[in-house]
N, C-alpha and C positions, 0 to 999 in steps of 0.2 A: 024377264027375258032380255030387254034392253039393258040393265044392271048386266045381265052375265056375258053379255058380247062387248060391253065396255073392259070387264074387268080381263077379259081375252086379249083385250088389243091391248092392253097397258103389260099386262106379262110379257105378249109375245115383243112389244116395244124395247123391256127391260132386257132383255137377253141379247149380248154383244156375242158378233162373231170371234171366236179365236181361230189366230194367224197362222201361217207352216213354220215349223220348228226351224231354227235358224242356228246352222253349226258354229261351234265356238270361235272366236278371231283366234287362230294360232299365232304362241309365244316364240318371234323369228327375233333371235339378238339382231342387232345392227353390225354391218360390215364394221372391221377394222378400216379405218381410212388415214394413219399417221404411223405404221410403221416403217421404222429408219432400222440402217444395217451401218453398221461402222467396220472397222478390221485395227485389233491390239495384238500387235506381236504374230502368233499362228492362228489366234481364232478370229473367228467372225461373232460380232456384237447384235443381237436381235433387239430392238426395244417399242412397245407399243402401249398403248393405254387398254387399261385394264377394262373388260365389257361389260356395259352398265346398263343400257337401253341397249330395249327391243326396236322395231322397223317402226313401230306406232309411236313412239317417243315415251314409249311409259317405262321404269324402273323394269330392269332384267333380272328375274327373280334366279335358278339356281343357274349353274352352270356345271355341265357331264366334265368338258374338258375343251382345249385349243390345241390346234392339228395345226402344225408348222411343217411346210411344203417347201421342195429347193427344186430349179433346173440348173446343172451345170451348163453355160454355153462357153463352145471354144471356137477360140478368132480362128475364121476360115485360114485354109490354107495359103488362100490366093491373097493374101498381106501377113508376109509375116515378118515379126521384129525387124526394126531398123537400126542398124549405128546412127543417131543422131548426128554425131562425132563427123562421119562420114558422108554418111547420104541424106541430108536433110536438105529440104526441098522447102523451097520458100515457100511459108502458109500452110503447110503439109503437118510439121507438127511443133509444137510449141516447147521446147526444150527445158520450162521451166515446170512442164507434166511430163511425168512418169510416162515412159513409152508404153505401154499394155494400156494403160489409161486413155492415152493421146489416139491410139490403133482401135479400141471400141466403140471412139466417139462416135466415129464416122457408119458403126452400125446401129441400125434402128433399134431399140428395146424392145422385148415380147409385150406382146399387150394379153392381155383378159385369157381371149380364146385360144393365141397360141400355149400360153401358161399351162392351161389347163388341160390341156393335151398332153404335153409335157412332161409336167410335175410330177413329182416323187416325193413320198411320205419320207418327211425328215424324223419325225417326232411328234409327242402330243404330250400336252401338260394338263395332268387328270385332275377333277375336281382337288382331290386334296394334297397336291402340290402346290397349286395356285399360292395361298400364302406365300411360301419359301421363295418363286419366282417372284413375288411384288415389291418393289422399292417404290412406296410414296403412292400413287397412282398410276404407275405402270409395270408391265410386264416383262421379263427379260430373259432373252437364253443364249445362251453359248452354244455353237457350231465350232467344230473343227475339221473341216472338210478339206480338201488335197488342194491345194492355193493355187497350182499348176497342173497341165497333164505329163503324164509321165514324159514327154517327151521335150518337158520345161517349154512347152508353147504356155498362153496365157488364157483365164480363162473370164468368164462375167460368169456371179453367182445372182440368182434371179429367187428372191422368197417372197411368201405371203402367209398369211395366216386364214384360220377358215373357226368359228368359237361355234361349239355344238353346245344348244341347250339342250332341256329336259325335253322337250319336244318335236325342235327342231334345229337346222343349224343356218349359219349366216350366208350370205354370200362372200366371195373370195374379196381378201383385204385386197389396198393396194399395192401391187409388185414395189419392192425395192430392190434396186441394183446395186453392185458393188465391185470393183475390176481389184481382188487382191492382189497383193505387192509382198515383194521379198524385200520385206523392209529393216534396217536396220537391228542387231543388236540392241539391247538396253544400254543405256547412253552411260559411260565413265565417270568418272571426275568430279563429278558433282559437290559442291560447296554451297554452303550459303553461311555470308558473314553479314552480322548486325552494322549498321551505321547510322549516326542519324538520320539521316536522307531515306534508310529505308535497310531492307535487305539486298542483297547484293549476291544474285544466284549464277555459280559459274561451272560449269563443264565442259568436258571433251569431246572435240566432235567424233562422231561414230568412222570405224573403220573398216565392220564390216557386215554384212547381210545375215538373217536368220538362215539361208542357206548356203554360207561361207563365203559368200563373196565378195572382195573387195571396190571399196570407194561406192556404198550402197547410195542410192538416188536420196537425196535428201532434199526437202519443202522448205523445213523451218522447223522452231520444236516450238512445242508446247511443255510449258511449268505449272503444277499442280499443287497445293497449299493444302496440307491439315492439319489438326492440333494433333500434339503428339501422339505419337504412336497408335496414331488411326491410320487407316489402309485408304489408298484410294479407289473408289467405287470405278466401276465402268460406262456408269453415267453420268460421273463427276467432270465439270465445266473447267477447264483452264484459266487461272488466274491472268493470266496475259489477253487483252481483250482483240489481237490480232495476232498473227503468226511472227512469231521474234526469226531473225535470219540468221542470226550469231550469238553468242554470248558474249558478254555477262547480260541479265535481266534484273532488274531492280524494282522490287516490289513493294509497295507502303502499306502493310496491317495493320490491325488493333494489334494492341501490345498484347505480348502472350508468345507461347513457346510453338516451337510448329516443327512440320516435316516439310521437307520440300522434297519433290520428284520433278524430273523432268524426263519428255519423250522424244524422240527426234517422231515427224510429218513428214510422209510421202504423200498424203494427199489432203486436203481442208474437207472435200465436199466430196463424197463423203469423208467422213472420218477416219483416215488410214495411218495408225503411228506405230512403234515402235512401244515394247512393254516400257514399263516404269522405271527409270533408275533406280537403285538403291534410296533410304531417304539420305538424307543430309539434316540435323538438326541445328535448331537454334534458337535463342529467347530475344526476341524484338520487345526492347524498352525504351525509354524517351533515353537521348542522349545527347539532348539539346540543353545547354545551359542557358540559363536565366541572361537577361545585360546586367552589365556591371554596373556596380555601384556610381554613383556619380556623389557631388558635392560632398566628400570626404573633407575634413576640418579638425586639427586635432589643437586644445586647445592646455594648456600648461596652468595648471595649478600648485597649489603647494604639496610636494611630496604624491601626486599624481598628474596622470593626464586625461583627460577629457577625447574623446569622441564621439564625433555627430554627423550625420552625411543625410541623405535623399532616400524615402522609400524606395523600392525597386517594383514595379509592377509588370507581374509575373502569375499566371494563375493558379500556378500548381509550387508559388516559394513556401520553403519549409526554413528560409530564414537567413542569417547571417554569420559569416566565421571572419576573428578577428586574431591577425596576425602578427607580433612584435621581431624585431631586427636588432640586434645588438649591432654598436660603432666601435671599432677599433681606431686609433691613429690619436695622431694631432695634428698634423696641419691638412690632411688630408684622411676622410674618414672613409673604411671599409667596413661592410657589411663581415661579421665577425661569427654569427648565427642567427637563425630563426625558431621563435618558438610558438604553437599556435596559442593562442588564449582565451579560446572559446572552444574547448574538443563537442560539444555539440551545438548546432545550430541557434542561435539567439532570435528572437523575436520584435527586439526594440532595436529602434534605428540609434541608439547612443550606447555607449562603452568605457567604462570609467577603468583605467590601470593603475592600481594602487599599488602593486608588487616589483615596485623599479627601484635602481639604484641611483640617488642625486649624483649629480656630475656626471651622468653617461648619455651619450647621445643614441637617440633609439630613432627609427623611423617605425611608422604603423601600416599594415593594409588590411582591408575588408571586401569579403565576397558574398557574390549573392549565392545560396543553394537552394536547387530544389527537392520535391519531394522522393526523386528519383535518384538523388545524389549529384548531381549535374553539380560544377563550379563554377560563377563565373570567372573571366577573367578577373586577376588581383587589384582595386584601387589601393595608391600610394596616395603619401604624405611625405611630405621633406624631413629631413632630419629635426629632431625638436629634443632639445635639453630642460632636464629639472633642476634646477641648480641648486648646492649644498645652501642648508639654512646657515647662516653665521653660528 
């Protein structure tokens, strides 16, 4: 009996309580928190990192689609446009911003909950668009919404994004702002010529607005670089690392062929330009010569002449070109012609001319060249005679 109330208590010992069922953690993507808005030309630029974590920080497994939301806001009545020209008011507004810019400073930005009241479904980008919208790790879309209200007052474009998963969806990105501008036409003129120093990018200043308006507010521009006949993206960086205020811009590449584009800026912050110029092409090459030769020496032998001078050091020399001058005169000698006598580059620092005529007075010169063709400058020798054997 003792035995069977032992072996009771060790069963009823063995057996663990189970717990109350406990609902699954729901898969909530993480808010966007980095998208920017820029303005090219008539549209509006969206750009954002593509959604990858969840609110828990673990890996965001599918994704239904991202819902991109706009509030149009328009500058009260009770400020409207200024002639700077005219009525500008010290500390009022900064003439080197864009009036609509300068007038919505002074209003506060919607935050969260006004947003959300708001807002109006712009668009959604479904599961399988995704790809087509991603450049790299982020997201992008084009708005082209009314820049002004009809009555050309000015307006602030206010977006956010909202990313629905498979189960649930995020909370609202952060609002970007953005005050469009009637910003210039695509910029004219545009050149770009090779030099050593670099390229050398030149255009005309713009003269009038995408909305026909003369003498459009202009920042500064921005110049854009690709290898040829590539396009430039819309979230392509400016090879200028501050705002240029005029032209010409002179820019130093790797060697190779390129496109240049330039935009005129109405605004840095955000991003507000003018579309692309046309390109402008060109092939950036070394077009720096080598230094010249130095310790040139030419020494007379019989029925030849001798030459010997100083390496040149240069890291890209492809070698040497050696020059001969025929003498006219007698008591006074003129260079009479020149003929080269080395048509390709030589590689030894001496040069022996066995194809002269005794009794003519010759002068020599040699140059350095590099592997790009570059010449240096000519070194000379004085006049040197072979004189007839008896």
């Amino acid at each position: 009996m003792k035995k069977l109330a032992a072996l009771l208590l060790l069963t009823l010992a063995a057996c663990g309580k189970r717990g109350d069922p406990h609902p699954p953690v729901p898969v909530i993507p993480q808010a966007t928190s980095d998208l920017v808005v820029a303005q090219r030309g008539a549209k509006v630029l969206l750009s954002w990192s593509y959604p990858s974590v969840t609110t828990a920080g673990k890996s965001l497994g599918g994704i239904r689609r991202v819902v991109l939301y706009r509030y149009v806001e328009t500058l009260p009545a009770t400020q409207p446009p200024r002639d700077a020209a005219k009525d500008l008011l010290p500390g009022d507004i900064d003439p080197t911003i864009a009036q609509p810019v300068a007038l919505f400073a002074k209003i506060p930005p919607l935050g969260p909950m006004q947003f959300n009241k708001l807002r109006e479904k712009v668009d959604s980008i479904e599961a399988a668009a995704l790809p087509a919208a991603s450049s790299g790790t982020r997201l992008s879309y084009e708005d082209t919404p009314e820049l002004r209200t009809v009555e050309g007052r000015p307006v602030r474009l206010n977006y956010a994004v909202v990313t629905e998963g498979n189960f649930a969806k995020s909370d609202l990105s952060n609002i970007a702002h953005i005050v469009p501008l009637d910003v210039p036409t695509p910029v004219a003129g545009v050149s770009a010529t090779a030099k050593a120093e670099g390229v050398i990018v030149s255009w005309d200043v713009p003269t009038k607005s995408i909305a026909g308006q003369s003498k459009p507010f202009v920042a500064g521009y921005n110049v854009y670089r690709t290898a040829a006949g590539e396009t430039v993206e819309d979230s392509a960086a400016p090879v200028n690392g501050t705002l240029i205020t005029k032209p010409p811009y002179t820019d130093a590449p790797p060697y190779g062929s390129y496109d240049y584009r330039v935009t005129a800026v109405a605004s840095s912050t955000p991003r507000i330009e003018s579309d692309p110029s046309a390109p402008a092409k060109t092939a950036f090459k070394d077009l720096l010569p080598p230094p010249a030769v130095t310790g040139l020496t030419a020494l007379v032998e019989t029925k030849a002449v001798q030459l010997v001078w100083d390496a040149v050091e240069s890291p890209d020399l492809a070698g040497y070109k050696v020059y001969r001058t025929e003498g006219s005169g007698i008591d006074v000698l003129k260079p009479a012609g020149t003929v080269p006598l080395t048509p390709q580059p030589i590689t030894t620092t001496t040069f022996r001319d066995i194809i002269i005529d005794p009794g003519i007075s010759y002068f020599y010169e040699v140059t350095a060249v590099d592997k790009s063709g570059n010449e240096s400058p000519r070194a000379k020798t004085q006049w040197v005679l072979v004189p007839k054997t008896p």
